[in-house]
Kinemage of the C-alpha trace (Angstrom):
@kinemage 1
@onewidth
@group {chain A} dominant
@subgroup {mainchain}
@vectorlist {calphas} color= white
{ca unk a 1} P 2.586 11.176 20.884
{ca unk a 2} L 0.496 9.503 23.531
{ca unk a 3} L 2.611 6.825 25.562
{ca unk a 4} L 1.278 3.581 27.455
{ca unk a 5} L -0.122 5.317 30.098
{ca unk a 6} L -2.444 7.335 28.424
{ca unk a 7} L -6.187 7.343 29.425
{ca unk a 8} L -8.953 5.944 26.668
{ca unk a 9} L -10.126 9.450 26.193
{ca unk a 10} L -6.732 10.621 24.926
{ca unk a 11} L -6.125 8.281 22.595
{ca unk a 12} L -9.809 8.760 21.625
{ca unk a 13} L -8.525 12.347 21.232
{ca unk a 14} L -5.499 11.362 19.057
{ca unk a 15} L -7.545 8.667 16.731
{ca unk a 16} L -9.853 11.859 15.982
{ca unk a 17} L -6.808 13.977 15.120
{ca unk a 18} L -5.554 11.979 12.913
{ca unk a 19} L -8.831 10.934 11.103
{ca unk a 20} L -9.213 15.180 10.594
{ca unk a 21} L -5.812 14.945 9.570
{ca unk a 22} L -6.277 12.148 6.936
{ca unk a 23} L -9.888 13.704 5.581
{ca unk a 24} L -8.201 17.336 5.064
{ca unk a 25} L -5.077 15.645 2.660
{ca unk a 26} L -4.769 16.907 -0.672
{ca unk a 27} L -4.919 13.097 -1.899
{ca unk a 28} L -4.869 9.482 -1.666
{ca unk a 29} L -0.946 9.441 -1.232
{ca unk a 30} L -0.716 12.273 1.383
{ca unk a 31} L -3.835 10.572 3.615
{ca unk a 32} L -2.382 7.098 3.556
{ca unk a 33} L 1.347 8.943 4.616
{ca unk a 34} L -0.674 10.683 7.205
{ca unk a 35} L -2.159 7.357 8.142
{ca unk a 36} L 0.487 4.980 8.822
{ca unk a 37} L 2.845 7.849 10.455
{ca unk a 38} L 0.453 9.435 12.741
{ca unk a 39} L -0.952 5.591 13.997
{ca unk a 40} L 2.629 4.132 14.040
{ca unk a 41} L 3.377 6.957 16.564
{ca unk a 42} L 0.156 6.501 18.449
{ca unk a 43} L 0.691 3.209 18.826
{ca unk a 44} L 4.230 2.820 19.320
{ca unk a 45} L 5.233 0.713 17.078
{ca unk a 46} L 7.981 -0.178 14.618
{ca unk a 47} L 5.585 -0.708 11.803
{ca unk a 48} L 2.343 0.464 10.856
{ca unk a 49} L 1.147 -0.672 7.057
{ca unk a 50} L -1.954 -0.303 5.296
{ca unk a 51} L -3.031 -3.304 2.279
{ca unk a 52} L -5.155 -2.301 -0.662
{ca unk a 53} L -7.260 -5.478 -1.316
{ca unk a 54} L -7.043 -7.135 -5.148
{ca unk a 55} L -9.922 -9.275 -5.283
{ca unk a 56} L -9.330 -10.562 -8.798
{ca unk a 57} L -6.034 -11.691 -7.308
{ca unk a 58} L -7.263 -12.587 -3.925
{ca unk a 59} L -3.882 -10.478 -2.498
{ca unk a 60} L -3.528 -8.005 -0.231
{ca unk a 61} L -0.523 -5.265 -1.661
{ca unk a 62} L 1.124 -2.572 0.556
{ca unk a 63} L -0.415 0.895 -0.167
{ca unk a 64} L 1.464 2.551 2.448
{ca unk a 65} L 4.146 1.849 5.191
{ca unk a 66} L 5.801 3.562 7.647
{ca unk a 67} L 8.639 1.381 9.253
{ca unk a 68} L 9.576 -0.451 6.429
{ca unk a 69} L 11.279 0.697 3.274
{ca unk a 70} L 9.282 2.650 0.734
{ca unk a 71} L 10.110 0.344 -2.059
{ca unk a 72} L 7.547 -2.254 -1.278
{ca unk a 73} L 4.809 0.256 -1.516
{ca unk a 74} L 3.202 -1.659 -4.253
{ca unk a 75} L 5.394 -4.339 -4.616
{ca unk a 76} L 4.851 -6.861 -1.741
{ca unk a 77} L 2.034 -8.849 -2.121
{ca unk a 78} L 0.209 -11.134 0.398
{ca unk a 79} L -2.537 -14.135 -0.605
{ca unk a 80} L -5.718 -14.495 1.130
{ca unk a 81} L -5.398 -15.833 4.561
{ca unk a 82} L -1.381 -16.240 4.020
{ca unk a 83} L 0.920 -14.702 7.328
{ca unk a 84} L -0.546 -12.424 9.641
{ca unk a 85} L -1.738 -9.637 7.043
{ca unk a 86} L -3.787 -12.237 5.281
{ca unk a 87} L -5.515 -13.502 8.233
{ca unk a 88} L -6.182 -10.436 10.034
{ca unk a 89} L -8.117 -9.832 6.728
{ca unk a 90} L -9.816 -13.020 6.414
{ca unk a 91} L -10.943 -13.091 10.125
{ca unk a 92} L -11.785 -8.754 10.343
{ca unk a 93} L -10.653 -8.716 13.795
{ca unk a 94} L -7.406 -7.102 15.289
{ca unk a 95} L -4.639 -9.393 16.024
{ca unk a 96} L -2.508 -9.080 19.431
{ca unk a 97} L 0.658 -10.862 19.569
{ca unk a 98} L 3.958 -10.004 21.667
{ca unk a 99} L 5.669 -11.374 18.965
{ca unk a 100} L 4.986 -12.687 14.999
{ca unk a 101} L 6.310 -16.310 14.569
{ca unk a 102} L 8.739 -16.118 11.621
{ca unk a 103} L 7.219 -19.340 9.783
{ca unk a 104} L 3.514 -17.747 9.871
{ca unk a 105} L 5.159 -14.821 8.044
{ca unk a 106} L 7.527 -16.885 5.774
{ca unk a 107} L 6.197 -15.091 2.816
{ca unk a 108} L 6.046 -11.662 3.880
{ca unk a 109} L 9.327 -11.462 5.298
{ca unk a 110} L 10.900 -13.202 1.881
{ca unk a 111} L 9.785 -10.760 -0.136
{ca unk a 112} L 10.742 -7.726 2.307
{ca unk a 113} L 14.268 -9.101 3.282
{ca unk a 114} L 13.122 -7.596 6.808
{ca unk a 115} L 13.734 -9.874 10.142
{ca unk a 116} L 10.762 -10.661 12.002
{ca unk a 117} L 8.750 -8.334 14.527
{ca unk a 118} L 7.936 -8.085 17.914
C-alpha cells in the first residue's frame, strides 16, 4: 500500500500495477474485484465503487464495491445527476470532498442502509 506521503512516481507505479493486474484477470468479475480492492487500498479509503451506466434507464448501478456489502452489487441504483455518484458522472471530473453531505446522498444511502462518509 502506498500511504500519504508517497511521491507522484509511486503512486504512478501502483496505478500501473494495478491496471496489469486488472488486464491479466480471467474476467469481468475478477478485474472489477481487482479494481475496487487494489484502488481502495491505494487510496485509503473506506470505499471504492465502480457504476455500470444504463442509458435506457439513465441510472448508474453498482458493478463492484469494496467497502460496502456485496449485496448491492447490482442492486443499488443511482439516477442521472442524483447524489454524488450521479454528478461525478454528469460533470466527468473527480470530486474532492472531506466529507459527503447526507441530504446530497439521500438516495444512495436509503437504499444501502449505510451512514454517511467522510
Amino acid at each position: 500500500m502506498i500511504g500519504t506521503g508517497s511521491t507522484i512516481d509511486q503512486r504512478l507505479a501502483a496505478l500501473s500495477r494495478i491496471v496489469r493486474e486488472v488486464d491479466s484477470a480471467p474476467d469481468l468479475n475478477a478485474a472489477l474485484e481487482i479494481l475496487v480492492s487494489s484502488t481502495r487500498a491505494l487510496m485509503m479509503a473506506d470505499v471504492c465503487t465502480v457504476y455500470f451506466t444504463e442509458d435506457d434507464d439513465r441510472r448508474h448501478v453498482i458493478a463492484a464495491t469494496d467497502g460496502l456489502s456485496s449485496r448491492h452489487v447490482g442492486q443499488v441504483r443511482i439516477g442521472f445527476g442524483e447524489g454524488v455518484a450521479g454528478q461525478i458522472a454528469a460533470s466527468r471530473r473527480p470530486l474532492n470532498l472531506e466529507e459527503i453531505p447526507a441530504d446530497l446522498d439521500h438516495g444512495f444511502l436509503s437504499q444501502t442502509g449505510e451512514s454517511s462518509f467522510s
